[in-house]
C-alpha positions in Angstrom: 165.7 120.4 97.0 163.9 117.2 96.6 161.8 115.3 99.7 162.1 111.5 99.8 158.9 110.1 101.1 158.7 106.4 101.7 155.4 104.7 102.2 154.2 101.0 102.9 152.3 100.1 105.6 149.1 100.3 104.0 149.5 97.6 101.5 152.7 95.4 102.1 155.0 97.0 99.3 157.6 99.7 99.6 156.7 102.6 97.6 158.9 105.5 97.5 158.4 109.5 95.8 160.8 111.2 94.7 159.5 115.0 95.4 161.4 117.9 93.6 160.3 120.9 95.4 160.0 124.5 94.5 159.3 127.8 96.7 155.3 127.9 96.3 154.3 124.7 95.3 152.1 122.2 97.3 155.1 120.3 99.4 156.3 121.1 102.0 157.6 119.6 105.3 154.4 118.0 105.7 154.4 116.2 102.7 151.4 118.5 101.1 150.4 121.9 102.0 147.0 122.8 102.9 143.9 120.7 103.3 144.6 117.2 102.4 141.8 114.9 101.2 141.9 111.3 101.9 140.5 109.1 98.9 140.2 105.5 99.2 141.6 103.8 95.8 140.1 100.8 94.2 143.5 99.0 95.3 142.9 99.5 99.0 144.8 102.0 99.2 144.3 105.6 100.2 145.4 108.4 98.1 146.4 111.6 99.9 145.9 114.8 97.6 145.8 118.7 98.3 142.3 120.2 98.0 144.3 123.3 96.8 146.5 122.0 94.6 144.4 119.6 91.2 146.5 116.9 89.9 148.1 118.0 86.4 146.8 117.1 83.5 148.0 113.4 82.4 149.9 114.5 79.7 152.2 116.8 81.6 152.7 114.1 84.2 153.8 111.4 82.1 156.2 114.9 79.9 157.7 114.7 82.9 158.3 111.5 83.9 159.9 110.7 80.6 162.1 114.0 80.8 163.2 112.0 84.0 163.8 108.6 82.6 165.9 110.4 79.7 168.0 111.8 82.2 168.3 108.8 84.5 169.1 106.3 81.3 171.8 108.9 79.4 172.1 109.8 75.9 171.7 106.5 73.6 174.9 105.1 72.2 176.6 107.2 69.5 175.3 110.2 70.8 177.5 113.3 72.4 176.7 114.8 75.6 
């Protein structure tokens, strides 16, 4: 399952996640499960995290992303499926 949450109204821009979800992890219906924290970004913006769920580690974030973005963009020309 994946949520699609779509935010904006804080700062005029349309920002969307894409949320792949997982029995156990920290979404849910409500977005995040548990206590959520409000933190106010040096954008203007405010960040809403789960006190019981840290951020990963940088480095697993961005392993991900790019496992996305390879799977988005296709295998490079000359290369099978």
């Amino acid at each position: 399952m994946v949520y699609v949450y779509v935010f904006g109204e804080g700062v005029p821009h349309l920002h969307v996640h894409l949320a792949p979800h997982h029995d156990g992890d920290a979404l849910n219906a409500n977005m995040i499960r548990g206590p959520v924290e409000e933190r106010l970004l040096p954008s203007g913006a405010t960040a809403l995290v789960s006190s019981e769920f840290p951020a990963l580690p940088q480095s697993q974030q961005r392993a991900a992303a790019e496992g996305v973005a390879r799977r988005l963009t296709g295998p490079g020309p000359g290369t099978a499926r």
